[in-house]
C-alpha positions as CSV (number, residue, x, y, z in Angstrom):
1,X,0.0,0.0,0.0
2,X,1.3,3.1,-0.8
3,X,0.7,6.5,1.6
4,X,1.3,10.1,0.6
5,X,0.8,13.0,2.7
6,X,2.1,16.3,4.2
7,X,4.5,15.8,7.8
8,X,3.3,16.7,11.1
9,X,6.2,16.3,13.3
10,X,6.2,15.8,17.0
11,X,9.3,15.3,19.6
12,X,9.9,12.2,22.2
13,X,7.6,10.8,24.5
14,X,4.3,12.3,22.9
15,X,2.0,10.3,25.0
16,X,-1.5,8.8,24.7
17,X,-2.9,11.5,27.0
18,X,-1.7,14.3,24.7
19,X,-2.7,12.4,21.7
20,X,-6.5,12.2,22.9
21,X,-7.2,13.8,26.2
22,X,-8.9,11.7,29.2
23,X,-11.2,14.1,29.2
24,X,-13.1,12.6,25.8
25,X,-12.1,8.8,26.9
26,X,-16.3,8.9,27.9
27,X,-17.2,7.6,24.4
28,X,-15.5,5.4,21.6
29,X,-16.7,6.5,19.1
30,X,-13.7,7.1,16.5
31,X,-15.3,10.9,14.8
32,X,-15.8,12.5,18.1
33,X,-11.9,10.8,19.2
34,X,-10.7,12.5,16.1
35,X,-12.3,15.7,16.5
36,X,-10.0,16.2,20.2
37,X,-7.1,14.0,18.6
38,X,-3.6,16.1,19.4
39,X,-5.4,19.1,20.2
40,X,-3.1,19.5,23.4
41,X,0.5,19.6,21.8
42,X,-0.6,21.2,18.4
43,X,-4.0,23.4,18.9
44,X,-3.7,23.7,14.8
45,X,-3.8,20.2,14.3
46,X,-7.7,19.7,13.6
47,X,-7.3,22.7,11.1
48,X,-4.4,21.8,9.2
49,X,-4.3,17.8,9.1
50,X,-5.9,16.3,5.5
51,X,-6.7,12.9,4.6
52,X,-3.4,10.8,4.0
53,X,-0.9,13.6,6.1
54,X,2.0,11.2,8.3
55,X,2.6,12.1,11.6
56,X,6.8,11.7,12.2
57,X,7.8,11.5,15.8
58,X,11.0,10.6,17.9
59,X,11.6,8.3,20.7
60,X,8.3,6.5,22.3
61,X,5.2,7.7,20.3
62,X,2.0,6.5,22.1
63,X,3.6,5.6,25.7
64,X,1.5,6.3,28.5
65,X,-1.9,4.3,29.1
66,X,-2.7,1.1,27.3
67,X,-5.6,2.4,25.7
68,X,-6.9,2.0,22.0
69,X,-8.1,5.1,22.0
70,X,-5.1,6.9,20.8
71,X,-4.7,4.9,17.3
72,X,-8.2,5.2,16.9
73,X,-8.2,8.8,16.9
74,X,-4.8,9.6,15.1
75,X,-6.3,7.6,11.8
76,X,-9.8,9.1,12.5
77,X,-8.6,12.2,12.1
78,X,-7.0,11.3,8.2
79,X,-3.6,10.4,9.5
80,X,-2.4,7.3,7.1
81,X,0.7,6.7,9.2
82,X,3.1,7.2,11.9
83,X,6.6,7.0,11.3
84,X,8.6,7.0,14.4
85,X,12.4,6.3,16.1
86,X,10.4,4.2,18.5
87,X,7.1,3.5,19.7
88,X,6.0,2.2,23.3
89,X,4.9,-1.3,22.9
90,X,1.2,-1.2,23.7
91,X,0.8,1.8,21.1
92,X,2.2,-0.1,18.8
93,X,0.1,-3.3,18.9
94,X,-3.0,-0.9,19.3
95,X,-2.1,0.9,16.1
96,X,-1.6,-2.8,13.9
97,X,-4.9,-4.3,15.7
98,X,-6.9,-1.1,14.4
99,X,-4.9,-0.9,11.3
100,X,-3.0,2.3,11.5
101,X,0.4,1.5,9.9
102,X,3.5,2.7,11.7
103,X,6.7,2.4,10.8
104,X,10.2,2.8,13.0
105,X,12.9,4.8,11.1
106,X,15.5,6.9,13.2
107,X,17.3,8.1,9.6
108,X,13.7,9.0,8.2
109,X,13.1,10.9,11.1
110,X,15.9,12.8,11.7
111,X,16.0,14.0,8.1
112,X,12.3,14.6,7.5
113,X,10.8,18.2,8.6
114,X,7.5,19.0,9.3
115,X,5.7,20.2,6.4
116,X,7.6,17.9,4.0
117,X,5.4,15.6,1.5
118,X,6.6,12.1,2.3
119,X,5.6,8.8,0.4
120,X,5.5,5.1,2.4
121,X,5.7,2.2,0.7
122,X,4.3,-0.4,3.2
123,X,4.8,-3.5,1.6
124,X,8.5,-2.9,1.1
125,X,8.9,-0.2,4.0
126,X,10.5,2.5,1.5
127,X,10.0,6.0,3.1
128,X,10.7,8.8,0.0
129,X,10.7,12.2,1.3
130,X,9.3,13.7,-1.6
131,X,10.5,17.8,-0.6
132,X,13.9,16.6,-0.5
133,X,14.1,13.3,-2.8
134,X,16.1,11.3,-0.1
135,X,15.0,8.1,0.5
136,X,15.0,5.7,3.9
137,X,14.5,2.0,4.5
138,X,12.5,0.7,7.2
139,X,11.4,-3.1,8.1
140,X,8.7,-3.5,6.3
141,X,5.6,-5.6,8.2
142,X,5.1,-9.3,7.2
143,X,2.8,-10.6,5.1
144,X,0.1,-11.1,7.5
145,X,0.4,-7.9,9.3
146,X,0.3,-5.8,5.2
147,X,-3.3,-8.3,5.6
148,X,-4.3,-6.9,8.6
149,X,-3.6,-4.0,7.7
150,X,-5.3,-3.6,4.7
151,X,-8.8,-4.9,5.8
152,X,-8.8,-2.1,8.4
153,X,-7.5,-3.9,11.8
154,X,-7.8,-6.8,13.3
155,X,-11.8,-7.2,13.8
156,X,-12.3,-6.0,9.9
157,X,-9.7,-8.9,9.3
158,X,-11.4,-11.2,11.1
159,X,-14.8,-10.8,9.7
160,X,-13.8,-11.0,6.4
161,X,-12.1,-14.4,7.0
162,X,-15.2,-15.6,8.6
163,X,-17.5,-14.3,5.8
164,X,-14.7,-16.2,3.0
165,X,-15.4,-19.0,5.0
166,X,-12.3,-19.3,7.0
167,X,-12.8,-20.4,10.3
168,X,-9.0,-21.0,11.3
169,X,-8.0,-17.4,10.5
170,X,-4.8,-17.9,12.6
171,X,-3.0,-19.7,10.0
172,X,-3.0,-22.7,12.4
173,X,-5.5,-25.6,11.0
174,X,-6.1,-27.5,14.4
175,X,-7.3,-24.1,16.0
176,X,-10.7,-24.0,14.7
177,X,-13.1,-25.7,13.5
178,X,-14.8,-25.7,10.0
179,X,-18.6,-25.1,10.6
């Protein structure tokens, strides 16, 4: 899958509290996430962020709390992907379950700027920074994962394996049965 979009660019440690404040964690519902989402580290977020824009961040994007809500609301909002040095664990597997590609990169990050037009490649994990024509290489996600992805998360994954009548969606044919 290929992403374009515009940089947003954040330092170290941007938490899941400053990504969607605990003050809206009273619904789940992913619109009314997004319309909050950053709006206490970048109050011109909301205003400037477009469908398809990449958020690039430093050292241990999404730590904090454990909760889902942060992904959510970052691809809610018409972000197609985080590129980061690191990200805490937890945000991590939130963003793949909900199917918000990220990608770790400290050379993509150090050399991209905010404002820059970036393209990801996330089947092979090329990062082109369009503005300045350098390219980066990042581990691109296994098959399964580019899957996941794709259908949306985890849940939209799952469906549609149920619906193609694939009961042992794991891979692993003792798991589940066929019924």
């Amino acid at each position: 899958m290929k992403l374009n979009g515009t940089v947003f660019k954040y330092g170290d440690n941007v938490d899941t509290d400053v990504i969607i404040p605990a003050r809206y964690l009273d619904t789940s519902d992913a619109g009314e996430l997004a319309a909050h989402c950053m709006e206490d580290i970048d109050v011109d977020f909301l205003k400037r962020v477009r469908p398809g824009d990449i958020i690039v961040a430093e050292e241990n994007f999404g730590c904090g709390s454990s909760r889902e809500h942060a992904p959510i609301a970052i691809k809610a909002s018409g972000i197609s992907c985080v590129i980061a040095k690191t990200f805490a664990r937890i945000f991590y597997r939130n963003a793949i379950n909900i199917g918000l590609p990220i990608l770790q990169s400290p050379e993509a990050v150090d050399a991209i700027s905010a404002g820059d037009e970036v393209e990801v490649d996330t089947a092979s994990g090329k990062i082109t920074n369009l503005t300045s024509g350098s390219s980066f290489q990042a581990m691109p996600f296994p098959d399964f994962m580019q899957r996941l992805i794709a259908a949306g998360g985890l849940i939209a994954y799952a469906r549609e394996q149920i619906k193609a009548g694939n009961r042992s969606c794991c891979g692993s044919s003792s798991c589940c049965e066929k019924g």
